[in-house]
C-alpha positions as CSV (number, residue, x, y, z in Angstrom):
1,X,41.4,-80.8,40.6
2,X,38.5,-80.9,42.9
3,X,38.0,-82.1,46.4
4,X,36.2,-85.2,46.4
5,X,33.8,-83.6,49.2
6,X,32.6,-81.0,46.7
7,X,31.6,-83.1,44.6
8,X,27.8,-84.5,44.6
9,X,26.0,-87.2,42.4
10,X,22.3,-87.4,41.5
11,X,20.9,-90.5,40.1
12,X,18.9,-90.4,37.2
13,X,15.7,-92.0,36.3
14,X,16.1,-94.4,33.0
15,X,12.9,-96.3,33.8
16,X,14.6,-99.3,33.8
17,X,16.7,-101.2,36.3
18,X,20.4,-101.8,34.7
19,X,21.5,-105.5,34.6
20,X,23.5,-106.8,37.6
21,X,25.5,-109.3,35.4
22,X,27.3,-106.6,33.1
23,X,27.0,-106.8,29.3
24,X,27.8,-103.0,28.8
25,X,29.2,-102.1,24.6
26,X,30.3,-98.6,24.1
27,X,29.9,-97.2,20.4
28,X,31.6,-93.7,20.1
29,X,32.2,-91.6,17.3
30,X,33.3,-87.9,17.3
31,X,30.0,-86.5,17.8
32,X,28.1,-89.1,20.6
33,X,28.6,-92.0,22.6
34,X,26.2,-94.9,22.9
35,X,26.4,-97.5,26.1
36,X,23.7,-100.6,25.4
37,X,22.8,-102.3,28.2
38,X,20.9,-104.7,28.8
39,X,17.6,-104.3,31.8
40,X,16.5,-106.5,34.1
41,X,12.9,-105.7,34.8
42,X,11.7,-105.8,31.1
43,X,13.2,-107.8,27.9
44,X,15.2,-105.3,26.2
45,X,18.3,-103.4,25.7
46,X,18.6,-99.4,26.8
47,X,20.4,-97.7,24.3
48,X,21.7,-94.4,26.9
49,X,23.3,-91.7,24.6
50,X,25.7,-89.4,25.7
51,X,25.3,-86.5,23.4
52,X,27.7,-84.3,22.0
53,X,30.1,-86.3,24.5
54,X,33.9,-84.5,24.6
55,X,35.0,-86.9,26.1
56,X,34.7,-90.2,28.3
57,X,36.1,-92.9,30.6
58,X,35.2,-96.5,30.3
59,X,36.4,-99.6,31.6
60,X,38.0,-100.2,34.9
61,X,36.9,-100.0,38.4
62,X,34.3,-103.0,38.0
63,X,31.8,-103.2,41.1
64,X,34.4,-105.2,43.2
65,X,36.8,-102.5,43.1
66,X,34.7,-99.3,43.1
67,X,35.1,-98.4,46.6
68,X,38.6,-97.0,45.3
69,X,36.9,-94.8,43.1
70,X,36.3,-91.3,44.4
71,X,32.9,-90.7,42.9
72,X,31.2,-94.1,43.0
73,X,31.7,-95.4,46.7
74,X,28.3,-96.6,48.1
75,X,26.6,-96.2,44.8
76,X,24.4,-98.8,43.1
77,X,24.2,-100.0,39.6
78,X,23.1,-97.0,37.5
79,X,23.8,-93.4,35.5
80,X,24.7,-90.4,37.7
81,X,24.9,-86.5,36.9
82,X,28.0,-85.1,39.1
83,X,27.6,-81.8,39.9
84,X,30.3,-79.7,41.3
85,X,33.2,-81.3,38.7
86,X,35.6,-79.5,37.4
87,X,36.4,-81.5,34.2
88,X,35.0,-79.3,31.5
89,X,36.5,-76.4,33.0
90,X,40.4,-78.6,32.9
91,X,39.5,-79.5,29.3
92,X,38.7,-75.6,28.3
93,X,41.8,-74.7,30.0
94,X,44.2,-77.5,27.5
95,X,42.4,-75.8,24.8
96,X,43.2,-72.1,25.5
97,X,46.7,-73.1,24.8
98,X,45.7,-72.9,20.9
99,X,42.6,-71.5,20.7
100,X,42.9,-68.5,23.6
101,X,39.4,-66.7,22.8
102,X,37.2,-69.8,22.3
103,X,34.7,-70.1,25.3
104,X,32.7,-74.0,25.6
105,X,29.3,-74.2,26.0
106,X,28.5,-75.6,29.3
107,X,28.9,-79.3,29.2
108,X,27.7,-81.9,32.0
109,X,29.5,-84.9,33.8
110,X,27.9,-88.5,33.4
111,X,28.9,-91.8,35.9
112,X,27.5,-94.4,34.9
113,X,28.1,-98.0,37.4
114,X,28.1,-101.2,35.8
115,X,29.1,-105.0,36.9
116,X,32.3,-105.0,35.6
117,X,32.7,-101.3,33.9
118,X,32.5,-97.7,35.2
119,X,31.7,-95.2,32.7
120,X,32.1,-91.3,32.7
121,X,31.0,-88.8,30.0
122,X,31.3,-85.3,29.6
123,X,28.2,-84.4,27.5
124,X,25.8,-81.6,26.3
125,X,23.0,-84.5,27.5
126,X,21.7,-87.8,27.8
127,X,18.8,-89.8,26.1
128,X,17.4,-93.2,27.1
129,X,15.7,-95.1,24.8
130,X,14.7,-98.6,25.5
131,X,14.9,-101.6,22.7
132,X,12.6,-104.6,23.3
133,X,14.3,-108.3,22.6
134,X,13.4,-111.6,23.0
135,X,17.0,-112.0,24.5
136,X,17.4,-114.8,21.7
137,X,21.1,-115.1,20.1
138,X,21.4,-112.3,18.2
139,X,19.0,-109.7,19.5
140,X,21.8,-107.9,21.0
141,X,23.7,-108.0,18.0
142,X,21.1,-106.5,16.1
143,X,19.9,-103.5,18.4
144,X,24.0,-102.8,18.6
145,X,24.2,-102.5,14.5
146,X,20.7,-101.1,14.4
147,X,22.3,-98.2,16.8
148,X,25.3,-98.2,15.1
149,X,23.9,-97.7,12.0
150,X,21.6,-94.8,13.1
151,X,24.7,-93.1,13.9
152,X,26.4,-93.4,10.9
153,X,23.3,-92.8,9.2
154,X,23.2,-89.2,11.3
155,X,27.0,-88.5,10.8
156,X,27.9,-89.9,7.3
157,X,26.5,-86.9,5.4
158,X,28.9,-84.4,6.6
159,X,31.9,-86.6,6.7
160,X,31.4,-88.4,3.0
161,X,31.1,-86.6,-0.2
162,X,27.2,-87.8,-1.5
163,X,26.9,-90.3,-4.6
164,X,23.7,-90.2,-6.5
């Protein structure tokens, strides 16, 4: 494992400001991961895909108890590339045990800070893409199966036999 002091974090530009009162939903399957979150400067929902995500964290620290965590202290609310970690590397490593001669494609660490969730990804990439609501009951609802769906949509093919 790292030392904390080689690690370093770079904030990246969504275009939106995350929300300051929470409402993160993760929606993973084997070949992404989708956080919606709500935005405060604009009526809408970011949909921030991790793609090609190996593998992620999400849940606790929320923002009261961040300071304990090693990679968020003094950050505010947002999405983060980490450079310097060493998590794809530890991953590789657990997967020489079977497969000796299989080398990973470089993949990139994600912290994303949210009111009451901390997320980390280890992806190939991200994408932002903003949704625009009314913020009536249901919108959220709505963008969630709409993004949902677009991932089935993108994934059922190879996982389902086709039915004319």
């Amino acid at each position: 494992m790292l030392q904390e002091e080689s690690l370093r974090t770079v904030e990246l530009d969504l275009g939106h400001e995350l929300t300051t009162t929470g409402g993160g939903q993760l929606l993973m399957d084997e070949h992404g991961c989708h956080v919606l979150m709500p935005v405060m400067d604009d009526l809408g929902v970011l949909d921030i895909t991790f793609v090609a995500c190996t593998q992620s964290i999400f849940g606790y620290p929320n923002d009261e108890a961040r300071e304990g965590h090693p990679l968020a202290r003094g950050l505010a609310y947002g999405v983060y590339e980490v450079f310097g970690s060493d998590w794809a590397q530890r991953l590789e490593q657990q997967n020489r045990i079977c497969f000796p001669d299989v080398r990973w494609a470089p993949k990139r660490h994600f912290l994303m800070l949210m009111h009451e969730s901390t997320g980390e990804f280890l992806a190939d990439d991200v994408r932002v893409e903003f949704h625009s609501s009314t913020l009536h009951a249901g919108d959220y609802d709505r963008i969630a199966h709409q993004v949902l769906q677009q991932a089935l949509d993108a994934t059922m093919p190879t996982m389902l036999p086709h039915h004319q």
